[in-house]
N, C-alpha and C positions, 0 to 999 in steps of 0.2 A: 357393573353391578357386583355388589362382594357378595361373597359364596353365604349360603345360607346354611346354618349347624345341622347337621345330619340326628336325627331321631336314634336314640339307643335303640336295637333290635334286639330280644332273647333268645338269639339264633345259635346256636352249636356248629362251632369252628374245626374244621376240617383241614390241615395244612398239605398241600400235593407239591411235593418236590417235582419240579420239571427241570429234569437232566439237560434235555437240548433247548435249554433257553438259559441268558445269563440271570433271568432273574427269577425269581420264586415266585410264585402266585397260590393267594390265600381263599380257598372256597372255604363256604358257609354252608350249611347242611340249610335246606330252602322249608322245611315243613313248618316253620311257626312265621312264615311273613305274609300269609294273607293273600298268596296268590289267587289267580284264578283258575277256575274248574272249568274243562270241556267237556263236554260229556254228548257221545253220537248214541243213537240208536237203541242196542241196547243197554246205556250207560257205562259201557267199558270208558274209564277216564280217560285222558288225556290233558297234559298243560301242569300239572302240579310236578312239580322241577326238586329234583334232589340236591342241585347242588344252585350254590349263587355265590355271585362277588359282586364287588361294587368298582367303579369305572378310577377311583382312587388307587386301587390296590395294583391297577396295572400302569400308574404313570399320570393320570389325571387330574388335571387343574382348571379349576371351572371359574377363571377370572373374568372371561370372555375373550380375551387378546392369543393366550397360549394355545397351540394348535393341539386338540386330543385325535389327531388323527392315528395315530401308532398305537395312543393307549385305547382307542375303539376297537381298531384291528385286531389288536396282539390279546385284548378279552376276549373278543367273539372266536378267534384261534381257538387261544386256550378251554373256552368252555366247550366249544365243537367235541373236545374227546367223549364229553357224558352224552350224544346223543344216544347212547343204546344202553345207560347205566343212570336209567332215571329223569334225564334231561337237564338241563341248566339257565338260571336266568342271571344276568347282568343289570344291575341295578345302579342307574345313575340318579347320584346324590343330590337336592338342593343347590342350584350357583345356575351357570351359565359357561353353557360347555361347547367351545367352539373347536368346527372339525372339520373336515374333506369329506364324500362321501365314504360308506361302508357297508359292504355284503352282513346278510343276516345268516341263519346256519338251521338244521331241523331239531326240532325238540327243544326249541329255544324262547325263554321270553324276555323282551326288550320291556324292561319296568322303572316309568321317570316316575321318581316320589314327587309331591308340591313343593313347587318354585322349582323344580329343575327343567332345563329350559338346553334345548339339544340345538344349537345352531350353525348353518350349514356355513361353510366358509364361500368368500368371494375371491379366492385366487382361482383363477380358469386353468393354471395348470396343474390342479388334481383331478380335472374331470376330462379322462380320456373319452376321443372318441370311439362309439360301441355301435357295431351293427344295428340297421335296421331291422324293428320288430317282422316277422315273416309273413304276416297277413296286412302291411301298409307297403313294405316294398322299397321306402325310403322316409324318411325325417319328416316329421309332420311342418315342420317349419321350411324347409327346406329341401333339395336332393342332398342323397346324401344320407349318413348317419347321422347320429345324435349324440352331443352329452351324456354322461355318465347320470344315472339319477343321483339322488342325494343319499337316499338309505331304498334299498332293495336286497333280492336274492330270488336265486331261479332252482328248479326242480328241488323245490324243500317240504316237508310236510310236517303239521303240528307249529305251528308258529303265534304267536302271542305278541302284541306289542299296545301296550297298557301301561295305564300309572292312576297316579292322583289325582289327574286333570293337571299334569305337565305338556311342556307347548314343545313343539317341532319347528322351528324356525325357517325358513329356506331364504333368508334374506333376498327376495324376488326383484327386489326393485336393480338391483343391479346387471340383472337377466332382464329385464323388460326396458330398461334405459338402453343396455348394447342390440336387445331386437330392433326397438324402435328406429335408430341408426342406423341398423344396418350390419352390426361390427360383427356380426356370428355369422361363421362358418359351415354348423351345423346346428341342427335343432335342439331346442333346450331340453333338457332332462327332466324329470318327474321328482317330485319331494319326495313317494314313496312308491315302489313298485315290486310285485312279487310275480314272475313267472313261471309256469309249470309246475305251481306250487297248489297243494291239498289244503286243508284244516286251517283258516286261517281266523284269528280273530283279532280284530281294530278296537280298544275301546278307551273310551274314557281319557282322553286326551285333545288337546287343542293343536291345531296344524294350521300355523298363518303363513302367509307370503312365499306359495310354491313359484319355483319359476314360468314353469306352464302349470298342465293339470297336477292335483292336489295326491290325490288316492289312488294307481292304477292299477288294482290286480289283472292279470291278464294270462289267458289261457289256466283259468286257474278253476278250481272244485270245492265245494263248500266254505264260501266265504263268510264272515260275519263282521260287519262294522255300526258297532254301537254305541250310543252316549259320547260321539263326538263334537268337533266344534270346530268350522272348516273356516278360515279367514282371511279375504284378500281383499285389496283397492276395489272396486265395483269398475273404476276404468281400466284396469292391469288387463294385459293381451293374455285370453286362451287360458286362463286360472280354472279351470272346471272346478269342483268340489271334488265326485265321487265318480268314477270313469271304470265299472267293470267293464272288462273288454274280451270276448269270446270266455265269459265264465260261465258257470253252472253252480247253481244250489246259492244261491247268494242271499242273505237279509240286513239291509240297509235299514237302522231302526234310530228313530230317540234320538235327532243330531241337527244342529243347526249349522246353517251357510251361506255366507256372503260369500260371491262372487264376481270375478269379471268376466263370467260365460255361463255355460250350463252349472247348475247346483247339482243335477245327477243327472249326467249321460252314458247309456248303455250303448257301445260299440258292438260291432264284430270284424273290422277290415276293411281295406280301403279299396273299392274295385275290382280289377284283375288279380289282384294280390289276394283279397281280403277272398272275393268267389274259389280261388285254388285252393288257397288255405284250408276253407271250407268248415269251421268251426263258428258256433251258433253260440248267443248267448240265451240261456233260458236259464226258467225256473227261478226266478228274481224276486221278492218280494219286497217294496218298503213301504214304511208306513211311519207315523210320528216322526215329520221330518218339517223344519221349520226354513224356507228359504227367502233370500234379498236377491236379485241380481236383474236391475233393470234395464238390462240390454239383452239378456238371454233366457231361457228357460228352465222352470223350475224342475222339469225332468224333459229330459230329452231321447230321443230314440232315433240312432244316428248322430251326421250324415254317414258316419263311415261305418256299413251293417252290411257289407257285402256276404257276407259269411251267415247274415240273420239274426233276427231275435222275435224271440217268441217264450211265450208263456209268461209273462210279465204283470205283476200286478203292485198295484200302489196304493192307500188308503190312511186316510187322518194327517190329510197336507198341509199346509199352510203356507201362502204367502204373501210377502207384503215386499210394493212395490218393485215388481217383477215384468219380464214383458210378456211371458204366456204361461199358463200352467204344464200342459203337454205340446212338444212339437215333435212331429213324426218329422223327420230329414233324410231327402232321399232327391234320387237323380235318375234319368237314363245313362246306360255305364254299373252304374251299383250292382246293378242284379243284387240276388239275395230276397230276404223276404222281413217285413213286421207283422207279425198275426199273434192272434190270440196275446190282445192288451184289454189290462181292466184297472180302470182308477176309478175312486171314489171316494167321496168323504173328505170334499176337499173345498177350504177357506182362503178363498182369497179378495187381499186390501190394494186399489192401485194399480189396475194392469192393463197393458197394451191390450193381450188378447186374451181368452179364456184359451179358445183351440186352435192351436196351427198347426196345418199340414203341406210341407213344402215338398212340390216334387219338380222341381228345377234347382234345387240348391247348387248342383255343378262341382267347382273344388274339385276337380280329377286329381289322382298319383301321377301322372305322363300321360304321354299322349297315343299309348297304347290301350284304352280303355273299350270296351266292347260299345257300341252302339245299340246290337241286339239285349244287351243286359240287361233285362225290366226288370225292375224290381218290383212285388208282391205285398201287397198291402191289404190286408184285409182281417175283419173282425178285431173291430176296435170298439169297446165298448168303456164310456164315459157317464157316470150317473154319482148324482148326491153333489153338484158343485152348488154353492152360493160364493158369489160377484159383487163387489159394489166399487165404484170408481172406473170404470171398463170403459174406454174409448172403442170397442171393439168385441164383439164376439167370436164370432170364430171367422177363422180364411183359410179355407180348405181346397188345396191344388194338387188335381192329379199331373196324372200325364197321358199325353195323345193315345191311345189305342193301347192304355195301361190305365183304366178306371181303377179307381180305390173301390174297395168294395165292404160292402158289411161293416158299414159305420152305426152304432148306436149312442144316442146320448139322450139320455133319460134324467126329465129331476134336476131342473138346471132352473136357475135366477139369476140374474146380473143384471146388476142396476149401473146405469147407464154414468160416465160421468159429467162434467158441466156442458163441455163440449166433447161429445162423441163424433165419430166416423158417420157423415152418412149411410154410409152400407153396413150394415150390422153384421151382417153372413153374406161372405161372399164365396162361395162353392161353384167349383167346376168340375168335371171328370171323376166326380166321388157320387158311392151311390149308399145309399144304407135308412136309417129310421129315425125319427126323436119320438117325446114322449114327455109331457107337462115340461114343457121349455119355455123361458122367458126372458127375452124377448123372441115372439116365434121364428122355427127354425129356417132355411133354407129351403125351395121346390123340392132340389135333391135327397131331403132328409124326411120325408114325409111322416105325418103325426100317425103313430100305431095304437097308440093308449097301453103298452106295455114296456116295463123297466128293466132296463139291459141287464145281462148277464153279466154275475162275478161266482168266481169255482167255491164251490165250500168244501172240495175236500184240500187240507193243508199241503203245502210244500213240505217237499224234505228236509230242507234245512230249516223249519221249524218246531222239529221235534228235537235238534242238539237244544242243552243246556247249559248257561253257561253260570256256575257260582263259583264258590268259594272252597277251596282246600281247606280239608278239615281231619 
């Protein structure tokens, strides 16, 4: 693809001699390019960046063949000094910019203008192998570590990564050809992932063909990922979309997702690992979210919550041609807990199932896993779906002397499709309520004539804002 002419900016040019590098690098004073505003609490800012350069001015050639792996690094270096002198963003131009992966830095924002197109390289010898994350214990693919991801950073705070609706490439298929073979040694890496990192905001960008999952914050605090656009093969192994994992304060908004797995699964750890760990994901909210993925679930919770999750809520869903809208995923061994969930307000075209609840999913980290481990299920409340095309309504499976409890689903319709499942609700070991359901619910869910509970007072990461520098 030939490079696409870069936009004049009326930006005010700032030149920073840098003594300990052979070459000079040219910052732009960032106040008139449009950035994006953060704004927590009580509106003290955040994300409007004093300084910028663009991915040229440190060695970059966006033909698609020449590698910008140096000139990515040696930016995000060089801007690293304004973390405490206003912040800095790198701004990649228009073309197709092929690269190895690269750490991101604080007070930073990552900003692709239209047609710039950030593409991950396929030589496997830039992607060292990196410890396993500390709540799975070892490589989700594998024992063992993992691949380097593609673009991350760990213990960062204030971080941005936005554009014009510019794309993230992870050319996956090359990763999903050596899984399927067999040829990997360790687990694939993540197209993007940020650890022990604060303030984070995802927006307005397109992210195709991760090797595994797509988006993984992890161990992270106030997230935001919005006016995305998540795309992979529907058969591609383990592509999830959006994968917070042990986070807090997170809002997943405004974003479509094709898949070959879950379009949004909340983690917390994988068993013994994930139980020690001991880190929960809560306080989640999405909503205005459009998913495809007809082998897996349109939001998922689990399998790997050993560490829990809770407080979770979803609303104004959509999907088409999927195979269930929630699946709760879970095992004896997990331990951990799902409680206090509330979806609602949600359309779906073409599905396996409306509700599933898997509690034999299995998939241990080793063979050290607790037996004693129950994992905790309860107060799940589901209200506002309509269904049409459904072979299936809900199949809800506990576990042995580990009832699910405090199940609600209120305000349901699903129209059946040509040939449905003879069993429509199959329910075992789950105990809880329904409430104007149709097709009626299960014994175990018996009709109360009142409509499940959703919280009305707001999450915290509802009240950041996120506009425009001005």
């Amino acid at each position: 693809m030939e490079p696409f002419g870069i936009r004049s900016r009326s930006i005010r040019l700032l030149i920073i001699a840098m003594a300990a590098l052979v070459w000079t690098a040219e910052c732009r004073r960032a106040e008139e390019f449009g950035q994006q505003l953060w704004s927590v609490g009580d509106g003290a800012p955040g994300g409007c960046r004093a300084y910028a350069a663009d991915l040229v001015q440190f060695g970059g050639v966006s033909d698609g063949v020449t590698s910008n792996t140096k000139a990515f690094r040696d930016a995000i270096a060089n801007l690293s000094q304004y973390a405490s002198d206003g912040g800095s963003m790198l701004i990649v131009p228009p073309g197709r910019w092929l690269t190895g992966p690269f750490n991101l830095t604080s007070h930073f924002t990552l900003f692709l203008q239209e047609h710039a197109e950030i593409v991950a390289s396929t030589d496997l010898d830039e992607y060292p192998v990196v410890e396993p994350l500390p709540s799975y214990g070892r490589g989700r693919d594998t024992t063992g570590g993992r691949y380097s991801n593609f673009i991350w950073g760990a213990n960062l705070t204030d971080v941005i990564i936005t554009g014009e609706n510019g794309t993230i490439d992870g050319q996956g298929q090359f990763w999903w050809d050596k899984f399927h073979k067999k040829e990997l040694d360790s687990t694939r890496g993540y197209l993007l992932e940020l650890m022990h990192s604060e303030n984070i905001l995802i927006s307005n960008l397109t992210f195709i063909n991760s090797p595994a999952w797509t988006l993984h914050p992890v161990y992270c605090n106030n997230v935001i990922i919005s006016s995305v656009t998540v795309l992979a093969p529907v058969d591609s192994p383990n592509t999830d979309g959006i994968d917070p994992d042990s986070c807090s304060n997170v809002l997943i908004e405004n974003s479509f997702i094709v898949s070959g797995d879950d379009c949004i699964a909340i983690k917390s750890g994988w068993d013994e690992y994930g139980i020690r760990y001991g880190r929960p994901s809560e306080h989640i909210l999405i909503r205005g979210v459009t998913c495809i993925s007809p082998d897996s679930a349109v939001i998922a919770l689990g399998s790997e919550m050993s560490g829990g999750i809770q407080d979770v809520r979803a609303e104004n869903i959509v999907a088409v041609n999927s195979e269930a809208a929630v699946r709760i995923k879970t095992a004896v061994g997990r331990g951990g807990f799902v409680r206090d969930i509330f979806v609602k307000g949600v359309s779906l075209h073409t599905m396996k199932y409306v509700f599933w609840i898997t509690g034999n999913y299995g998939n241990h980290a080793d063979d050290h896993w607790d037996p004693d481990a129950l994992p905790e299920i309860t107060r799940i409340n589901y209200s506002d779906f309509f269904a049409e095309n459904v072979s299936m309504v809900a199949n809800l499976q506990g576990i042995e002397k580990d009832a699910f409890t405090d199940i609600c689903i209120s305000n349901v319709t699903a129209e059946l499709s040509a040939k449905p499942k003879k069993v429509l609700w199959n329910c075992s070991l789950v105990e809880g309520v329904s409430s104007y359901v149709s097709p009626k619910a299960c014994d175990e869910l018996p009709e109360n004539g009142k409509p499940c509970d959703y919280p009305t007072i707001p999450l915290p990461i509802e009240s950041v804002r996120v506009g425009q520098c001005g």
